[in-house]
Biotite code that builds the C-alpha atoms (Angstrom):
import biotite.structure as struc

atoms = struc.array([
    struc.Atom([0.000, 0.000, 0.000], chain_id="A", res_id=1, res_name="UNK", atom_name="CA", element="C"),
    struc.Atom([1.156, 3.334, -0.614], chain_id="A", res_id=2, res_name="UNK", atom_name="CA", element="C"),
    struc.Atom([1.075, 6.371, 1.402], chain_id="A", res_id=3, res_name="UNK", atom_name="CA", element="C"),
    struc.Atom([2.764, 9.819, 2.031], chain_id="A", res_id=4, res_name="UNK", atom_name="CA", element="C"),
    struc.Atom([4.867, 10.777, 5.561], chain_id="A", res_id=5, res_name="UNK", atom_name="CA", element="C"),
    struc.Atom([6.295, 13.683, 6.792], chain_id="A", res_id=6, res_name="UNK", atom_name="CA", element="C"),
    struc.Atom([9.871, 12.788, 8.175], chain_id="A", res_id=7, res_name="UNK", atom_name="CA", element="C"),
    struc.Atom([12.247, 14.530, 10.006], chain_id="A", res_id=8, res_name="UNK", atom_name="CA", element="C"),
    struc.Atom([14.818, 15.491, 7.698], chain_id="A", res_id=9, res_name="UNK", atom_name="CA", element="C"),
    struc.Atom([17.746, 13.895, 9.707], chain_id="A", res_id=10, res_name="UNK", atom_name="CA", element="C"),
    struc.Atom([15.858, 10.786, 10.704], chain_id="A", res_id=11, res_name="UNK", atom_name="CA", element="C"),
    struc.Atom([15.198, 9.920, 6.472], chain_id="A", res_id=12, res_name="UNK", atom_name="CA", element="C"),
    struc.Atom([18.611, 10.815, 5.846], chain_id="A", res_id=13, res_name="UNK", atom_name="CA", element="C"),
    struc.Atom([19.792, 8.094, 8.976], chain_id="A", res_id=14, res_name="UNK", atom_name="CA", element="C"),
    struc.Atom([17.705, 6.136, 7.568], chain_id="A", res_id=15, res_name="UNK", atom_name="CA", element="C"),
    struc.Atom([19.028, 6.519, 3.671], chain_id="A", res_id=16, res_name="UNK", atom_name="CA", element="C"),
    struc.Atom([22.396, 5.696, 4.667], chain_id="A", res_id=17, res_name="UNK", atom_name="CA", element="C"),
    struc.Atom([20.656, 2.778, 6.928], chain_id="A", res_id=18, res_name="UNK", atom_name="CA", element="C"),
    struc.Atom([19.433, 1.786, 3.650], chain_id="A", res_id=19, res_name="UNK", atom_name="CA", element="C"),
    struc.Atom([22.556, 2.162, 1.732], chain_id="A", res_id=20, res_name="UNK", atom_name="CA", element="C"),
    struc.Atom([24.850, 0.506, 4.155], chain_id="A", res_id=21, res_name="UNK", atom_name="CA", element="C"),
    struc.Atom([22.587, -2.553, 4.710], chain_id="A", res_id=22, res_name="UNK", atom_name="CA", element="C"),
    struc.Atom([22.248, -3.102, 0.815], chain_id="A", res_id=23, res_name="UNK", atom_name="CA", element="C"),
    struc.Atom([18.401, -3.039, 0.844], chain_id="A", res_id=24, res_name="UNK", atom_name="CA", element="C"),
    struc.Atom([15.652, -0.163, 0.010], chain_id="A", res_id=25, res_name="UNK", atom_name="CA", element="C"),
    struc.Atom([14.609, 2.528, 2.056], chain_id="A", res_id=26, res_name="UNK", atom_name="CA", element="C"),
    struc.Atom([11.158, 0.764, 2.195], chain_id="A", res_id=27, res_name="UNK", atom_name="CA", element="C"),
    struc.Atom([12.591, -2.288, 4.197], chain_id="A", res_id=28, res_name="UNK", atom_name="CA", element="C"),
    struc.Atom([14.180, -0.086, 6.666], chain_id="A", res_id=29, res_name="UNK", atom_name="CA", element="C"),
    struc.Atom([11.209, 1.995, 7.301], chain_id="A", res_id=30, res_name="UNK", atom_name="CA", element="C"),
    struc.Atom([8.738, -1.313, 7.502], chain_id="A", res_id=31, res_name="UNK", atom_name="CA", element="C"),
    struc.Atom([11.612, -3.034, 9.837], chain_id="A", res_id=32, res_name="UNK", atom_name="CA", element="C"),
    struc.Atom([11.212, -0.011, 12.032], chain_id="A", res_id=33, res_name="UNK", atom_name="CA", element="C"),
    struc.Atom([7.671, -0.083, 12.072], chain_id="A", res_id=34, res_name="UNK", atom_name="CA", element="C"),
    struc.Atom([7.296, -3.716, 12.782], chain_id="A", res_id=35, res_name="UNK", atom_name="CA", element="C"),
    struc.Atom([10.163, -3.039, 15.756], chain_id="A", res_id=36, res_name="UNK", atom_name="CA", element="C"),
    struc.Atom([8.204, -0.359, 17.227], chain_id="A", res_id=37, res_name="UNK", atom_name="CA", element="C"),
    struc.Atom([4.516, -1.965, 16.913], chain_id="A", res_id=38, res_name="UNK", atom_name="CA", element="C"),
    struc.Atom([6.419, -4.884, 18.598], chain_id="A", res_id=39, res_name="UNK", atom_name="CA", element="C"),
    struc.Atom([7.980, -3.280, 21.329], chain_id="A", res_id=40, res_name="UNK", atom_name="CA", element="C"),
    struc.Atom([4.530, -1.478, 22.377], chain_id="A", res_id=41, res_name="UNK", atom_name="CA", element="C"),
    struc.Atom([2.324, -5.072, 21.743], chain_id="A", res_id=42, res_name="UNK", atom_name="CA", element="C"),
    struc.Atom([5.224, -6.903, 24.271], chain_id="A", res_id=43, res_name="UNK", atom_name="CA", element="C"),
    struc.Atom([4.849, -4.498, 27.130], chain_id="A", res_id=44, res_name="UNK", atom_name="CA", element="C"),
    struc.Atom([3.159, -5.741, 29.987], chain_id="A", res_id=45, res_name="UNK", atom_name="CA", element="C"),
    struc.Atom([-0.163, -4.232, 30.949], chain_id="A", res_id=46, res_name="UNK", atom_name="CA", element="C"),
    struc.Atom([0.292, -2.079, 34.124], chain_id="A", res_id=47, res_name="UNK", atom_name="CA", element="C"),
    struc.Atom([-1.155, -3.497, 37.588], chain_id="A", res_id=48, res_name="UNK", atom_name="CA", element="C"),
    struc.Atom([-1.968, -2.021, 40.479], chain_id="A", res_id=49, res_name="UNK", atom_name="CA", element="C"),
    struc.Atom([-0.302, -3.456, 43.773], chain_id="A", res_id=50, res_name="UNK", atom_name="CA", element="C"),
    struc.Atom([-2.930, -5.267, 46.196], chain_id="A", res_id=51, res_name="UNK", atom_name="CA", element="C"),
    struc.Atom([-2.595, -2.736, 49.358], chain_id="A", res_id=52, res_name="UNK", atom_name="CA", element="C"),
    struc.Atom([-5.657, -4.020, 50.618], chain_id="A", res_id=53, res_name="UNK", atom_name="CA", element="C"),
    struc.Atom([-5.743, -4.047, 55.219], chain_id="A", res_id=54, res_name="UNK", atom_name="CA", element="C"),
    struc.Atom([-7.237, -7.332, 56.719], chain_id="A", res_id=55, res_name="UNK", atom_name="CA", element="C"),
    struc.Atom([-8.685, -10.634, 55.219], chain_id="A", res_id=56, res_name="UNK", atom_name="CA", element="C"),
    struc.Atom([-11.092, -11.043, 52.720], chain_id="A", res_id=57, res_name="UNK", atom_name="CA", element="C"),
    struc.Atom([-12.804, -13.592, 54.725], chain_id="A", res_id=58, res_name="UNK", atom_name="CA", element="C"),
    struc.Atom([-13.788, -10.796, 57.403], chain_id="A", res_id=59, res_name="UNK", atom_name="CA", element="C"),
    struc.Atom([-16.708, -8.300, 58.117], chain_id="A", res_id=60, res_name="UNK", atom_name="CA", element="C"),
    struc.Atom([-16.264, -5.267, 56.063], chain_id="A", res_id=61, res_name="UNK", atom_name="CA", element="C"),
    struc.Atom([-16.493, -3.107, 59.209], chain_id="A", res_id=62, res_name="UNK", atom_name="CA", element="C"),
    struc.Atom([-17.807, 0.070, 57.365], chain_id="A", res_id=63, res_name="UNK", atom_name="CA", element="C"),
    struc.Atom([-20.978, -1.844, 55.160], chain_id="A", res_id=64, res_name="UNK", atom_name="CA", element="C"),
    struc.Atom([-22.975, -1.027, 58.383], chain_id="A", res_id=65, res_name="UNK", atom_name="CA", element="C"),
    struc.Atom([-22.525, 2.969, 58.331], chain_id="A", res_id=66, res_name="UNK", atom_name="CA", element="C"),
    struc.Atom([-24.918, 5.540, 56.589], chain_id="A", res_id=67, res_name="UNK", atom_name="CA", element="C"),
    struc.Atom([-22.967, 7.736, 54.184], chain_id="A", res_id=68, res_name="UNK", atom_name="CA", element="C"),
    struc.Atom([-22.582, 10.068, 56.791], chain_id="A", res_id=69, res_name="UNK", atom_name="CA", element="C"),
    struc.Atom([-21.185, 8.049, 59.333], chain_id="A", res_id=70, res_name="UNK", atom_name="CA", element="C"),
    struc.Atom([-18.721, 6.999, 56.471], chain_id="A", res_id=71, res_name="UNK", atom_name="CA", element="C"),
    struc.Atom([-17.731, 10.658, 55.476], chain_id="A", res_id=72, res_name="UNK", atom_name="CA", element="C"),
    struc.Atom([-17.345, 11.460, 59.602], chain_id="A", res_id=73, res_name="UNK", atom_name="CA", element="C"),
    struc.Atom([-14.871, 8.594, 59.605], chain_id="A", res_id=74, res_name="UNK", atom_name="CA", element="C"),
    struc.Atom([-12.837, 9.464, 56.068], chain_id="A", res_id=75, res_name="UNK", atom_name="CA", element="C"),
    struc.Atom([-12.884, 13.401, 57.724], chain_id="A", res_id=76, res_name="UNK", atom_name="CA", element="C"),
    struc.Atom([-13.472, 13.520, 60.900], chain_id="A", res_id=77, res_name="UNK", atom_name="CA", element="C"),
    struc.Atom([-16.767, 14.768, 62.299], chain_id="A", res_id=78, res_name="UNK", atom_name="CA", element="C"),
    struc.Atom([-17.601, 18.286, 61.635], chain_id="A", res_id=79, res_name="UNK", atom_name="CA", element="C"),
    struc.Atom([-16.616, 20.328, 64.623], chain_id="A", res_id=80, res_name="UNK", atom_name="CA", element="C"),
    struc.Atom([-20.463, 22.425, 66.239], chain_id="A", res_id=81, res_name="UNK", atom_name="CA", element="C"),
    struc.Atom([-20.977, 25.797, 65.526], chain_id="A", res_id=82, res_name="UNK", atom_name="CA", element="C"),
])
């Protein structure tokens, strides 16, 4: 297939003498690099969040039993009076 880039001038001209030194055309240089990058991003591993979880799964979730309120006094700390 056929299409139309915009290169940096000194990365087509790396590439040229890439091209030159290696005895093939600019084409296979380009699709190798292509292939190398699509690669590299295909191979990395997903990211994963560390399990920081506090106590056994097995247990009582201690804060199922409080209203939203309750839960929002014990993230902040209860509201002082006016």
């Amino acid at each position: 297939m056929k299409t139309t880039l915009e290169i940096a001038d000194e990365l087509l001209l790396r590439a040229k003498k890439l091209a030159k030194r290696s005895g093939r055309p600019l084409r296979a240089v380009v699709e190798e690099g292509l292939r190398l990058a699509l690669q590299q991003v295909e191979h990395r591993a997903a990211f994963e969040l560390p399990d920081l979880s506090v106590g056994y799964a097995q247990d009582d979730d201690p804060l199922e039993s409080l209203t939203w309120q309750d839960l929002r006094d014990e993230i902040y700390g209860k509201p002082e009076p006016r």
